[in-house]
C-alpha positions in Angstrom: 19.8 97.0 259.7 23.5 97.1 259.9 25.6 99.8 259.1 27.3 99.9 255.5 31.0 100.9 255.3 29.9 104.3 254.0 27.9 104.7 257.2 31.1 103.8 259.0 33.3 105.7 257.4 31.5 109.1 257.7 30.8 108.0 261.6 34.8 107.9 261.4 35.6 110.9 260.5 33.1 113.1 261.7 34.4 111.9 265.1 38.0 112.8 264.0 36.7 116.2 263.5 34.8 116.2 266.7 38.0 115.2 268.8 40.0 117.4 266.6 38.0 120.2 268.0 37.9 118.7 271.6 42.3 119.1 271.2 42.4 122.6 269.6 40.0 124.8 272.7 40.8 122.8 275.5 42.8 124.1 278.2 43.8 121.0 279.3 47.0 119.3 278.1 45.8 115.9 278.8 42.4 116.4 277.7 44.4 118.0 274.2 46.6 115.1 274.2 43.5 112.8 274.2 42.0 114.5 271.9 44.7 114.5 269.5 45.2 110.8 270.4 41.6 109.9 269.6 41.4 111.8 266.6 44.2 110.1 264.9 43.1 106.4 265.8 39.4 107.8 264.2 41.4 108.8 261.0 43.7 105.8 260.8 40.8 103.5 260.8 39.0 105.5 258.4 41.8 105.3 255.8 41.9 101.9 256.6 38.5 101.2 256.2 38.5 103.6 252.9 40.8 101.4 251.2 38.9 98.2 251.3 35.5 100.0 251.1 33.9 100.4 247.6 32.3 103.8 246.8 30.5 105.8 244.2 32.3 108.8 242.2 29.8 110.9 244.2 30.2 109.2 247.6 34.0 109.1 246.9 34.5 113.2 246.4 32.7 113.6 249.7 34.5 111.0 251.7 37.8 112.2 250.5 37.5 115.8 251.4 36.2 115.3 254.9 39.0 113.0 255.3 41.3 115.7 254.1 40.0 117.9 256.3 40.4 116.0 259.4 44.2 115.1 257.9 44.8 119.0 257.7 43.4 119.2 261.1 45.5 116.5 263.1 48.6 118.2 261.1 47.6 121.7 262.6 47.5 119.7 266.2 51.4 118.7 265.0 50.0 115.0 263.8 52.6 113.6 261.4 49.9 112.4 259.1 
């Protein structure tokens, strides 16, 4: 069964969030760095994906305030997002 753009989306940014956290407790520059790196590329293909991807009022509220959060996240890491 393949995935929906939903499915992808959320896969997307909880990743972003996972990474995000991976940046912020490391005590590793270049494990933070790579992180940070691989957090943005999950959030840049989420928006991406988001704005060609069709979605509910319900799915829509959800989808937007994860992506927020991983947006305020990356900015904490000092993302220009």
């Amino acid at each position: 069964m393949p995935l929906r753009e939903l499915d992808l989306l959320i896969i997307q940014i909880r990743t972003g969030l996972t990474w995000t956290r991976v940046a912020r407790v490391s005590r590793y520059e270049a494990r933070r760095e790579r992180g940070k790196a691989h957090a943005r590329k999950a959030y840049d293909g989420a928006v991406k994906l988001l704005e060609k991807t069709f979605l509910r009022q319900s799915e829509a509220a959800s989808i937007r305030s994860n992506l927020m959060n991983l947006r305020t996240e990356l900015r904490r890491l000092g993302e220009d997002v």
